[in-house]
N, C-alpha and C positions, 0 to 999 in steps of 0.2 A: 357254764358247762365246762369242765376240765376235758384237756386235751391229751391226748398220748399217740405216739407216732412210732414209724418206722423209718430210719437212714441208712442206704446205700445206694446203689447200681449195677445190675440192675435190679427191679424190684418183681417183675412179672411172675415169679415164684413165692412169692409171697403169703406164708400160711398165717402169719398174726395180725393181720386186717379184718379177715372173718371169725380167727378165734377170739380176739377182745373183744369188737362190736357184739358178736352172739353172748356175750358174756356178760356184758352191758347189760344190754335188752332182757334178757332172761333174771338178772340179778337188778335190775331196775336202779342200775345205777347212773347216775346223771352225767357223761363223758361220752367220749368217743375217739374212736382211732384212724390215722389218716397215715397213707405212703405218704414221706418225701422222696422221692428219687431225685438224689442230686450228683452231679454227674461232676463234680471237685467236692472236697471237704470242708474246701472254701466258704463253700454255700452254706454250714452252717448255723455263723449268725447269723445271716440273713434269716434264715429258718426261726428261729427265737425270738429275732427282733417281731417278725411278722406274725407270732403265733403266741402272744405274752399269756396263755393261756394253759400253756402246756405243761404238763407234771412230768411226766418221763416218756423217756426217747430208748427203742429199742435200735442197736447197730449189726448193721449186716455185712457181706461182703461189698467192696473190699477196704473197710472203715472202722475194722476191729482196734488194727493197732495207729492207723492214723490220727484216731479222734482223742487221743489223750494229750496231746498236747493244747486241747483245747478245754481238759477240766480242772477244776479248782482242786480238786482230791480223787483218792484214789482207796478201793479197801483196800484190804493187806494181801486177797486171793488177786485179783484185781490186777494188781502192783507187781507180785509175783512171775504171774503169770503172762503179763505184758499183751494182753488186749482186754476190751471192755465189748459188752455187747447190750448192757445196760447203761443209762444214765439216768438218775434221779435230779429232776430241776427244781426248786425252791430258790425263791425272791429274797430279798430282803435289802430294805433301804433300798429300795429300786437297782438292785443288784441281781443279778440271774447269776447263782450257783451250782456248779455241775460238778453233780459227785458221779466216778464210773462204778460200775460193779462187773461180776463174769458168771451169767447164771448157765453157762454153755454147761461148766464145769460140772456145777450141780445137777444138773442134766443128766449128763452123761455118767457120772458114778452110778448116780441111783437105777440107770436103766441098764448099764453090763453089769453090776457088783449080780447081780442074782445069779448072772451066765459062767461066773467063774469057778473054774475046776482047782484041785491042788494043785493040777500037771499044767496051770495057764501062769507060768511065771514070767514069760519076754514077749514083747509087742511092738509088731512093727504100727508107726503109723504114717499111712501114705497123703504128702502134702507136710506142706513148711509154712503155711499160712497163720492170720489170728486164729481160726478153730484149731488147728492142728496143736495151737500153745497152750490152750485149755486141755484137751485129752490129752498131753502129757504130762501135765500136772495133775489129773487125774487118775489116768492109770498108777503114775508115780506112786501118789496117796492112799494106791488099793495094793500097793505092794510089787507091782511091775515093772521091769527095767523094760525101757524103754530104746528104741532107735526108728528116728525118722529116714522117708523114703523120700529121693528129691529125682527132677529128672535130670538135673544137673550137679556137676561137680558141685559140692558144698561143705562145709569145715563138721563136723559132726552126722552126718547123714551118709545114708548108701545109696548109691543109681538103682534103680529100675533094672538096668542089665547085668547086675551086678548077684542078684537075687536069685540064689539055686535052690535046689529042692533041700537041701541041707537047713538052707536060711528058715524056710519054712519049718521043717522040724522045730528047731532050736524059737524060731517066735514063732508060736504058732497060736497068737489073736492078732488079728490085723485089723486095723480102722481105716475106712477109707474117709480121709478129712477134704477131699477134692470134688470140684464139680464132675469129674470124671463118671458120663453113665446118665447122668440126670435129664431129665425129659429136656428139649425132644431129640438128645442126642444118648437115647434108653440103647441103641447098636455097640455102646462103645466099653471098654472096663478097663481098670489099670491091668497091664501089661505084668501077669504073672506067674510062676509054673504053677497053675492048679492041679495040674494030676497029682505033685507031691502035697495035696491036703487030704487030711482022714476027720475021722470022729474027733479027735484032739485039736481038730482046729477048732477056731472062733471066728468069723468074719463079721464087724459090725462095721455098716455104713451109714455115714452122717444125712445121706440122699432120703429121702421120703417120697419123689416121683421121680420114675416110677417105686412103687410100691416095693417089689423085690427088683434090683437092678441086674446089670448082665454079672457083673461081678459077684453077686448072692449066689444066684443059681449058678456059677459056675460052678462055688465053692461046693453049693450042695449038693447037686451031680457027684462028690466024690466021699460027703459021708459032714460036712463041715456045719458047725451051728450057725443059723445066719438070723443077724438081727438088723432092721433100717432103724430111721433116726426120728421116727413119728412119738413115739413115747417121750424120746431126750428132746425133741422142741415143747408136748404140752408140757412136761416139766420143768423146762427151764422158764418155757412163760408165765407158770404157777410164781417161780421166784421170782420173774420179773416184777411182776404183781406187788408180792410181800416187800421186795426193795423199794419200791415206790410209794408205799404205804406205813414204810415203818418210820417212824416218829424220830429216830436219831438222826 
C-alpha cells in the first residue's frame, strides 16, 4: 500500500488527513495518508527511513522554506518562489529522491483570479512567511504589485502601524497569509483601519477555521469582498495529487 503524508508543527489543524484518506476510500485506491508532526526538520529522514513506502509528502507551517535544503531538485515555480509545500518521493538504486513543488501557488490564483476587479491593481499581503512567498508570486502573475505587511522592522515590507486609510485605498486586496484569527484564537484579526474599506476592497484569508474569521467580517461590515482559504487548500491538494502522480 503507498503511503503519503503531512510534515509540520503543529499539525492539529489539519484538513488533508481526512481529505486524502475520504479520497481513497471513495476512489478505491490502495494508499493512505498519515500526520507526521515533527517538531525539528531534523526528523525528516527519519521519517523516510521508517516509512520506505511513501510517495509524497505534503509541508506545512513552519517547514515551507526549511525543507529544501533537504531535496534533490526543485521546479522552476518552486525555486522561484522559495518554499515548497509539496514533495514527490521516488527510489531509485535504493536511493530516495525528493523533488519539491509549490501547489499553494496554484491554489491561490485559481481561487481570487475570478474575484478580481480592473480597480484591484496593489495588494497588500499580511505575513513574511513560506505561504506569504507563494501569494506573492502569484498575485505578481495575475498582474499585482505587490507589498508585504511585517510586524517588525524589515528591508521591503510596511509595519502594521504604519498602515492608514490612504494605504488601504491605494491596495485595496489584502491576504491575510498569517495564523492571525484562526480557531481557537477566532477573538483576534490583524490590526487594521477597516472603516477606510468600501465595495473596492478585497479581503482574502488563507484561514479556513473559523469559516469567516474576525478579519472577514470586519471587512464586510464596511461593504468588502471577503473570501477564506477552503477552495485554495482543495485546490492546491487537487495538484498535490497530479505532482505526485505525474510520470516526469
Amino acid at each position: 500500500m503507498d503511503k503519503y503524508g503531512l510534515i509540520g508543527y503543529p499539525l492539529g489543524h489539519s484538513f488533508s488527513i481526512s481529505y486524502f484518506n475520504e479520497k481513497f476510500q471513495n476512489e478505491n485506491i490502495d494508499a493512505t495518508y498519515e500526520n507526521f508532526e515533527i517538531p525539528t526538520i531534523e526528523e525528516l529522514p527519519e521519517i523516510l527511513d521508517s516509512n520506505p513506502e511513501l510517495k509524497g509528502l505534503n509541508v506545512t507551517i513552519p517547514y515551507k522554506e526549511k525543507v529544501i535544503s533537504y531535496l534533490d531538485s526543485l521546479s522552476p515555480e518552486a525555486r522561484e518562489i522559495g518554499a515548497v509545500n509539496v514533495i514527490k518521493v521516488t527510489h531509485k538504486n535504493k536511493k530516495t529522491i525528493l523533488k519539491g513543488f509549490n501547489s499553494d501557488v496554484i491554489g491561490f490564483t485559481q481561487s481570487i483570479e475570478p474575484l478580481l476587479e480592473h480597480f484591484h491593481k496593489k495588494a497588500l499581503i499580511l505575513g513574511t512567511g513560506g505561504a506569504s512567498k507563494a501569494i506573492d508570486f502569484g498575485l505578481k502573475s495575475l498582474g499585482l504589485q505587490t507589498m508585504k505587511v511585517s510586524r517588525y522592522e524589515k528591508p521591503g515590507t510596511i509595519e502594521y502601524s504604519h498602515i492608514t486609510a490612504d494605504t488601504i485605498k491605494e491596495y485595496n486586496v489584502i491576504v491575510n497569509c498569517t495564523p492571525c484569527g484562526m480557531y481557537p484564537h477566532a477573538d483576534e484579526c490583524p490590526n487594521l483601519p477597516y472603516d477606510a474599506m468600501d465595495n473596492h476592497t478585497l479581503l482574502y484569508d488563507l484561514i479556513y477555521n473559523p469559516d469567516e474569521t474576525l478579519f472577514m467580517k470586519k471587512g464586510k461590515e464596511h461593504g468588502a469582498v471577503v473570501k477564506n482559504g477552503l477552495e485554495m487548500l482543495l485546490l492546491q491538494a487537487f495538484a498535490s495529487w497530479q505532482f505526485w502522480n505525474d510520470e516526469r
